[in-house]
C-alpha positions as CSV (number, residue, x, y, z in Angstrom):
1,X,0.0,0.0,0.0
2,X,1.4,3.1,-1.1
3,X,2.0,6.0,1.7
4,X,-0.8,8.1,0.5
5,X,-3.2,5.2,0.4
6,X,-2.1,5.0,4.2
7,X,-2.3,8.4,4.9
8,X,-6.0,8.0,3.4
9,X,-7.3,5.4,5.5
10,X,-5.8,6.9,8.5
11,X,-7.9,10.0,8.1
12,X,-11.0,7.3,7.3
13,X,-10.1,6.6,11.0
14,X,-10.0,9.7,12.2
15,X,-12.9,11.1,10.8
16,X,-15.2,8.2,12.5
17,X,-13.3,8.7,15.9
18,X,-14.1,12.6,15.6
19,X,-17.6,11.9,14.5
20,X,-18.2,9.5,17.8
21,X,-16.5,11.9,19.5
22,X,-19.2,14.6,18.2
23,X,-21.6,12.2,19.8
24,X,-20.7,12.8,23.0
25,X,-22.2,16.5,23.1
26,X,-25.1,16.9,25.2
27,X,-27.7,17.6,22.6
28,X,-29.0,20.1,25.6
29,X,-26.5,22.4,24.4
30,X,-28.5,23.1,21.1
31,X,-31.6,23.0,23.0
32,X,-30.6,26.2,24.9
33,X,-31.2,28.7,22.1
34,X,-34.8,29.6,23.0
35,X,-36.8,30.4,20.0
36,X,-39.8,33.0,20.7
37,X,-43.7,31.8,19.9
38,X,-44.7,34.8,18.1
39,X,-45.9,38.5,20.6
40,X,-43.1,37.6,23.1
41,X,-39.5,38.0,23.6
42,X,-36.9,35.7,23.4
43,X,-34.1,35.2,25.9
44,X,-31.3,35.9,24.3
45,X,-28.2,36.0,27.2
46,X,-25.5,39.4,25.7
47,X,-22.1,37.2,23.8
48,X,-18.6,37.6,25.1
49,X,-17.8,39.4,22.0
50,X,-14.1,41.1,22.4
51,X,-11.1,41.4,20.5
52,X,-9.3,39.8,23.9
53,X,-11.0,36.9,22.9
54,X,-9.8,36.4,19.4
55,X,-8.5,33.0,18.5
56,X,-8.7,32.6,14.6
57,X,-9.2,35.2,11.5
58,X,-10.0,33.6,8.0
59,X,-9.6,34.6,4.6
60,X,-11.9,33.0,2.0
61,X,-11.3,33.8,-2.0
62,X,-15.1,33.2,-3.2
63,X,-14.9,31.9,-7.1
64,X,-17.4,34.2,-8.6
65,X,-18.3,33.8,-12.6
66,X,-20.4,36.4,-14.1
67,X,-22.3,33.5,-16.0
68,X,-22.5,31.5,-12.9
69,X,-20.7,28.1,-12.6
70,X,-19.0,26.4,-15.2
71,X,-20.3,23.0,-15.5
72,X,-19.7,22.2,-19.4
73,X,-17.7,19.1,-20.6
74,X,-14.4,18.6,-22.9
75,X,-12.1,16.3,-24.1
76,X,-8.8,16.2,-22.4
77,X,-6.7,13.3,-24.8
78,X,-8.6,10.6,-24.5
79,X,-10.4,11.7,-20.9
80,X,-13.6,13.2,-20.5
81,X,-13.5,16.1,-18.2
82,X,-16.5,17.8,-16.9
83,X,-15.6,21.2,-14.8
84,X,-17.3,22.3,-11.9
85,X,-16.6,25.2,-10.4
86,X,-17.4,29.5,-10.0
87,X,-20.0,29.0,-7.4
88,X,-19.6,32.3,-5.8
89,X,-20.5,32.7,-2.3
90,X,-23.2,30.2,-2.8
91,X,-20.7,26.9,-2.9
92,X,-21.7,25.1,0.9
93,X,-25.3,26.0,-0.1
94,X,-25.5,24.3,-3.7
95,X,-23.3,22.0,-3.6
96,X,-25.3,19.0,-3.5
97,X,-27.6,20.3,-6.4
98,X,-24.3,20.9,-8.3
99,X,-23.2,17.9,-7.7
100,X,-26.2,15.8,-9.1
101,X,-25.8,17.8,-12.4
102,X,-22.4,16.8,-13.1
103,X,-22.4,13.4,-11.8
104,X,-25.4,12.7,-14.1
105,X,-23.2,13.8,-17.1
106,X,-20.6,11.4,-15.8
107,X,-23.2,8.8,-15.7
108,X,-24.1,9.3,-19.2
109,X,-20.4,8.2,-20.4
110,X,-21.5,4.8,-18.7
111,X,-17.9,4.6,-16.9
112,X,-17.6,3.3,-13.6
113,X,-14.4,4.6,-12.4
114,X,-14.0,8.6,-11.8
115,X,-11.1,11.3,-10.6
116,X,-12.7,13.9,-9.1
117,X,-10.3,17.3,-8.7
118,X,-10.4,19.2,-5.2
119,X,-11.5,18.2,-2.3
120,X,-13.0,21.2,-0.9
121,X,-16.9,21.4,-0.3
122,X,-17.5,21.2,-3.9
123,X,-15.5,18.2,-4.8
124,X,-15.7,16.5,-1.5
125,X,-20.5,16.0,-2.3
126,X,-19.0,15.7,-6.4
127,X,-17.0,12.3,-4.6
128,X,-19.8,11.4,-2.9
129,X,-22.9,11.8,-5.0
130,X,-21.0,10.4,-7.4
131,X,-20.5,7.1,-5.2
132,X,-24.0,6.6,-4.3
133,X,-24.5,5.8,-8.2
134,X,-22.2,3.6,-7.9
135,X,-18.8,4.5,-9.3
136,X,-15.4,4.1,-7.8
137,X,-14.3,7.6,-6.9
138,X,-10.4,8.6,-6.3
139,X,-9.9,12.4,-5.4
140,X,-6.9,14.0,-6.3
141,X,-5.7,17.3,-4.1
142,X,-3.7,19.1,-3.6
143,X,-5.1,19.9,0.2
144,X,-7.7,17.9,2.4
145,X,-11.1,19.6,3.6
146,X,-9.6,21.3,6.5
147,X,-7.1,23.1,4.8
148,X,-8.9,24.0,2.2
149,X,-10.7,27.7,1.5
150,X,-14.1,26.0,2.3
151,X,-13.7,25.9,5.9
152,X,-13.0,29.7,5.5
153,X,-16.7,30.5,5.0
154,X,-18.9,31.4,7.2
155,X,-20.9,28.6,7.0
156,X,-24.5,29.6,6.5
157,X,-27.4,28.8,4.0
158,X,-26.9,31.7,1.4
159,X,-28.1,30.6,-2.3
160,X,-27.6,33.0,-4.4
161,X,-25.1,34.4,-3.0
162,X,-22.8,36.7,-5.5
163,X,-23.8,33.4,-7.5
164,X,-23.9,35.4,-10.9
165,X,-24.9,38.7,-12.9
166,X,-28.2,38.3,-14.0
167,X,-27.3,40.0,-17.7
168,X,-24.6,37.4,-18.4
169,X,-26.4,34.3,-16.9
170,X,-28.7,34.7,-19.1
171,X,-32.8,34.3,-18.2
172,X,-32.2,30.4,-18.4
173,X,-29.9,30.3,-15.7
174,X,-32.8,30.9,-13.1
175,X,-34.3,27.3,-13.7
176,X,-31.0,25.7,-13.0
177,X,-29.8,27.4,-10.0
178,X,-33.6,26.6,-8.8
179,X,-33.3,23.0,-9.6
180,X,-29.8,23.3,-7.6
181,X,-31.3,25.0,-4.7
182,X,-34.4,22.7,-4.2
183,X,-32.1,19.5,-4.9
184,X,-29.5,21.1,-2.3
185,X,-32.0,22.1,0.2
186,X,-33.8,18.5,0.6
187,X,-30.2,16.8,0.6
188,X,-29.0,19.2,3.6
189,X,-32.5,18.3,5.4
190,X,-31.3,14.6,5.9
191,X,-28.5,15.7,7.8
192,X,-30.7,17.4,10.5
193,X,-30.8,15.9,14.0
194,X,-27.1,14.0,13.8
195,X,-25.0,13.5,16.7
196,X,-22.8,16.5,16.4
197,X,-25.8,18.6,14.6
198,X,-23.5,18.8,11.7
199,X,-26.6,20.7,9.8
200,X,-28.5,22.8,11.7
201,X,-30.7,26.1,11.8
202,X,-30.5,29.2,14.2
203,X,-32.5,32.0,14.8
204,X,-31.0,35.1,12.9
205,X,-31.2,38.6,13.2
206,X,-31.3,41.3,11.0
207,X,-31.0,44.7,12.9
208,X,-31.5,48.6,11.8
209,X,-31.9,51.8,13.3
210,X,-33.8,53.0,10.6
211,X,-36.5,51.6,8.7
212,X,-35.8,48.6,6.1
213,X,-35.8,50.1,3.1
214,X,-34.4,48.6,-0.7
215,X,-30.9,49.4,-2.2
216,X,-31.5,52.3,-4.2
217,X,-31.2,51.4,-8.0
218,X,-27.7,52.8,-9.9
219,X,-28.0,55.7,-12.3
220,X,-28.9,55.5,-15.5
221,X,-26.0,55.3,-18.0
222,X,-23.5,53.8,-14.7
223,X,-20.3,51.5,-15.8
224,X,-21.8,47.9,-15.5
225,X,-19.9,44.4,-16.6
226,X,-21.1,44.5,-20.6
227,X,-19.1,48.5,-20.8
228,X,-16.0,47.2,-18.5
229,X,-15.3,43.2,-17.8
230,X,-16.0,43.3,-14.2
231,X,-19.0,44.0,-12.0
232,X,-19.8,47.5,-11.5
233,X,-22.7,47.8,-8.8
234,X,-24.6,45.7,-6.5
235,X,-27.8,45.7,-8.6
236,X,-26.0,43.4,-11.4
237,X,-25.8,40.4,-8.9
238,X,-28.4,37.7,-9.9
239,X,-31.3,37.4,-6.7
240,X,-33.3,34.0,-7.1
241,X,-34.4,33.9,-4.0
242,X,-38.3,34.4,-4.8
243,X,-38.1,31.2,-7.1
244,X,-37.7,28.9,-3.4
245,X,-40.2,31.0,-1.1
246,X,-42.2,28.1,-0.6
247,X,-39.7,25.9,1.2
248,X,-37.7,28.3,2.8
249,X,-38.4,30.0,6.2
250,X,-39.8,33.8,5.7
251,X,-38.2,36.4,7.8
252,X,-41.0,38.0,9.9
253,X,-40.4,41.6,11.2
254,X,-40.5,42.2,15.0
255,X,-42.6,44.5,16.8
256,X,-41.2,46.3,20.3
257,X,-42.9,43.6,22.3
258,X,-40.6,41.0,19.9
259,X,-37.2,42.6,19.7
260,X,-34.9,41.6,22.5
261,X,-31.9,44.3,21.1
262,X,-31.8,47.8,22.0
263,X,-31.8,49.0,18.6
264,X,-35.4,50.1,16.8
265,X,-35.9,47.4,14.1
266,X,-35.5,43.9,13.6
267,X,-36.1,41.4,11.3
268,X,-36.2,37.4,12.4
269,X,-35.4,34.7,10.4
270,X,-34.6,30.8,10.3
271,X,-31.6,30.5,9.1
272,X,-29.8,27.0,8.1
273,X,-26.2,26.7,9.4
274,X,-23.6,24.3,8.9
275,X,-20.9,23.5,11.6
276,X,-17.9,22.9,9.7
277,X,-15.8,20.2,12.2
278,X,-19.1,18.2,12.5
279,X,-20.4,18.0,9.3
280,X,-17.0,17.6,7.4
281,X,-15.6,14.8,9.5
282,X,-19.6,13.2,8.7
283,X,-18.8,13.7,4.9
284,X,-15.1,12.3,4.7
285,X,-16.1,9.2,6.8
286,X,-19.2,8.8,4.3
287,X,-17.0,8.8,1.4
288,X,-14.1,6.8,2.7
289,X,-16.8,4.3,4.3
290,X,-17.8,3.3,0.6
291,X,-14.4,2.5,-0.2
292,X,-13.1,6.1,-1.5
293,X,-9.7,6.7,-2.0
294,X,-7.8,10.3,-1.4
295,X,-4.0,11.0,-3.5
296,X,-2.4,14.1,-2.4
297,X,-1.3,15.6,-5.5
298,X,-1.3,18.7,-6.8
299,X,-2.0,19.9,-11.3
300,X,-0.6,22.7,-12.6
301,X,-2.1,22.7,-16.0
302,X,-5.6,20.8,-16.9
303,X,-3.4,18.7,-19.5
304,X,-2.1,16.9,-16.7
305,X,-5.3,14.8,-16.1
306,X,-4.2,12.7,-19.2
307,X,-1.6,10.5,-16.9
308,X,-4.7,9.4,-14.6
309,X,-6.2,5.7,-14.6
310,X,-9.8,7.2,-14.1
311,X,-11.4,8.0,-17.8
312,X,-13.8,10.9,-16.3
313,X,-12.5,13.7,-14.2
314,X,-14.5,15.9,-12.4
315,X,-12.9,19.2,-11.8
316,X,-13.6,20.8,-8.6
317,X,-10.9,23.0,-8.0
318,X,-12.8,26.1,-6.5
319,X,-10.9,29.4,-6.9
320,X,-7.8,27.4,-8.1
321,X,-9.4,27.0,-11.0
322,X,-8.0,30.8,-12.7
323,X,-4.7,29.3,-12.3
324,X,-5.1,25.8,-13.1
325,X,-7.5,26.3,-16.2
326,X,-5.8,29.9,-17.0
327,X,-9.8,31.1,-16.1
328,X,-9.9,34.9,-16.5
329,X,-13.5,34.9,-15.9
330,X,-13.4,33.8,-12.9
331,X,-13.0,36.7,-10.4
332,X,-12.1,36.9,-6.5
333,X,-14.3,38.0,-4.1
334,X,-12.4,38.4,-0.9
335,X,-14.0,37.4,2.6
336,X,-12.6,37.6,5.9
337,X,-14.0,35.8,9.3
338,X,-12.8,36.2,13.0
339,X,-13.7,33.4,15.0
340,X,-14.5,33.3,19.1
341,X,-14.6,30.5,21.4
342,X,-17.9,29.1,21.2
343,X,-21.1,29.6,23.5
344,X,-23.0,26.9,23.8
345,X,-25.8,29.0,25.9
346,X,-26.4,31.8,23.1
347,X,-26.5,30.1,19.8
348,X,-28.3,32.8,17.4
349,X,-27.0,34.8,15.1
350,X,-27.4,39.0,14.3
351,X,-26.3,41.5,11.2
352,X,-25.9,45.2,12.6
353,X,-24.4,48.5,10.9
354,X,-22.8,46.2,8.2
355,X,-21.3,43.0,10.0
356,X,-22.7,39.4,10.5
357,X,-22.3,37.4,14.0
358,X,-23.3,33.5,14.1
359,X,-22.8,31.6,17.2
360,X,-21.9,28.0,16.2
361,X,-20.6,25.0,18.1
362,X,-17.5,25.4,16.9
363,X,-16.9,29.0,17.5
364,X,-18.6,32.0,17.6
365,X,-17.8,33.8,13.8
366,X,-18.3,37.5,13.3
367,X,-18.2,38.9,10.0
368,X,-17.5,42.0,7.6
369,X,-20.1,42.7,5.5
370,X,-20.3,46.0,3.9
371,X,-19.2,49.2,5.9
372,X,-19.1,51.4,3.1
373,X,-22.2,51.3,0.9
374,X,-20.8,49.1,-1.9
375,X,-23.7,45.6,-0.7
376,X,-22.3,43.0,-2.9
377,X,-19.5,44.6,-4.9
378,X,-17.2,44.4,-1.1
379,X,-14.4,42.2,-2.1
380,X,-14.7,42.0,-5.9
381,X,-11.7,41.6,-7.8
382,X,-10.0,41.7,-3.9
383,X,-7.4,38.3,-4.2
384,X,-5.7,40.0,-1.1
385,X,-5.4,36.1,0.8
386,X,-4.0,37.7,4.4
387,X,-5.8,38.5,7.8
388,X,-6.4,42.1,8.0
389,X,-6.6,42.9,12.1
390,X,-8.1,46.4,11.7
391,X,-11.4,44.7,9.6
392,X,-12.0,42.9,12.7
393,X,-11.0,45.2,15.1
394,X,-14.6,46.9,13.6
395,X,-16.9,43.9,12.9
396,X,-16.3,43.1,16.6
397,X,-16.4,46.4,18.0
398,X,-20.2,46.9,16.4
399,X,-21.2,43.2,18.4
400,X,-19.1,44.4,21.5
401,X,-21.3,47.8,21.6
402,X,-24.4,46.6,20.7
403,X,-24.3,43.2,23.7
404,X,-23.0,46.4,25.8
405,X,-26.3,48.2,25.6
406,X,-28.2,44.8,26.2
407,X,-30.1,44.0,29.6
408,X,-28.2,41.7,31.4
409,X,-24.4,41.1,31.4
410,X,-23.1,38.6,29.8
411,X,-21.4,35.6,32.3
């Protein structure tokens, strides 16, 4: 057995130890989040949110395409290579419905044995979706799940998410990214109630001291991506949201008697979160379970997939993919998260004055958003990959006033 192969099975191993170990949390400790019946107010205890308390800051290079994901197939020598990759922001949340789309043009070369590419998010449900139709899956990469710029999310249930422009998408992308959505959505829903709750949903927030109110439209005549290559203004980004109303939780707006936070108006939702140490130790002893194998190797050039046994490659290779496919249209969007220790008493989430806080079991993650007025252009074109201390020195200042101002101290 070759040292890889080893080095595979080992993580097999430690992936079901973790997962048993997830077990062992007292499922009281999701229990404790207290969701309000409607006309009262939750109890929602103030976070320890401080810079002092700082342990980990995260930078995540989101693979936005204009058109949306590429998901078409060529002929690499004598290999059939299907790409899949440019999922924006919306990567954790369509990944399954992704997945299904490409493995079924894998299934329709009727070859059993496939190299999928990456093993972030994206390639890790490619692997796996494609085993439960029965092929024998290797993944190639060049870094395993936890090292990879998945875990640098922020883990939450966001669709449409910078996902494309809605002039280059075209009006035939909305179908798809519904059929992705729904398919994603119902997949994720099997995962609920696991030991480790490596799916889950939490309460959210949204907070204002002024009335909710729409993003204004741009001007007439602005710079937009047809007039210069590149997004322009927030009001290009693709919204789909409307086409999945029916399955997915409605935000309801809070009256006084409602709003637990000392600020004017609030907005409630149900939002779906996934805990990255849970769930990703669930998928990688799922896939090595049905006999998966993992090769640590890294491609610098998609011409490189011609000395692979496998006749089908899947190419997952998330941002990578500008250098590894020499993709110009695939563009950076830069985010940064700054993880707490977690709290298991106070597991909600709230957006304030630009910045996003989710309390998770494994940490509590604040969030960046938009401090200036730009909504979904922050971080476009932004491949700057390093921590930057004085972004979080704000996002947690905003949480550190506002739990300040709260009833109650925290413990």
């Amino acid at each position: 057995m070759k040292r890889r192969d080893l080095f595979a099975g080992s993580f097999a191993l430690g992936a079901v130890a973790a997962r048993n170990s997830w077990a062992s949390v007292p499922a009281a400790a999701a229990a404790l989040q207290r969701t309000a019946t409607p006309g009262t107010m939750p109890h929602l205890p103030p976070l320890r949110v401080h810079m002092n308390q700082l342990t980990d800051t995260k930078v995540c290079l989101r693979p936005f395409r204009a058109a949306g994901p590429r998901l078409d197939v060529e002929k690499i020598g004598d290999k059939t290579v299907i790409h899949h990759y440019g999922h924006g922001g919306s990567g954790w949340s369509l990944s399954w419905g992704s997945a299904d789309i490409v493995v079924g043009k894998a299934a329709s070369t009727l070859e059993k044995r496939v190299a999928v590419i990456g093993c972030g998010v994206i390639g890790l449900t490619t692997a796996l979706t494609a085993q439960r139709t029965g092929m024998d899956v290797t993944i190639y990469t060049k870094d395993l799940l936890p090292h990879t710029r998945s875990v640098r999310a922020n883990g939450s249930w966001t669709p449409d998410s910078r996902i494309a422009l809605t002039k280059p998408a075209g009006p035939g992308f909305a179908s798809l990214w519904e059929q992705m959505a729904r398919y994603s959505w119902k997949t994720y829903r099997d995962y609920l109630g696991l030991p480790g709750n490596p799916i889950d949903f939490r309460d959210s927030y949204t907070l204002s001291d002024t009335p909710f109110d729409q993003t204004p439209e741009p001007p007439a005549g602005s710079p937009d991506y047809a007039s210069t290559g590149k997004p322009q203004n927030s009001a290009e980004f693709a919204e789909y949201g409307e086409l999945i109303k029916d399955i997915i939780p409605n935000a309801d707006v809070l009256d006084a008697s409602e709003n637990p936070f000392p600020v004017a108006h609030a907005k409630r939702k149900n939002l779906m979160i996934f805990n990255f140490g849970a769930y990703g130790h669930l998928l990688l002893s799922e896939f090595f379970q049905a006999g998966g194998k993992i090769v640590v190797r890294e491609f610098h050039t998609p011409a490189e997939f011609k000395t692979l046994s496998e006749p089908v490659v899947i190419n997952c290779p998330g941002y990578g993919a500008r250098a590894l496919c020499q993709d110009e249209s695939l563009i950076p969007i830069r985010g940064q998260t700054n993880w707490l220790p977690p709290q298991a008493n106070s597991l909600y989430g709230v957006r304030y004055k630009g910045a996003a806080l989710l309390c998770k079991t494994d940490g509590i993650m604040v969030q960046a958003l938009d401090f200036t007025g730009l909504g979904d252009m922050v971080g476009v074109n932004n491949s700057f990959e390093h921590p930057d201390r004085s972004e979080a020195e704000k996002a947690i200042g905003i949480f550190e006033d506002l739990f300040a101002r709260m009833k109650g101290q925290p413990a």
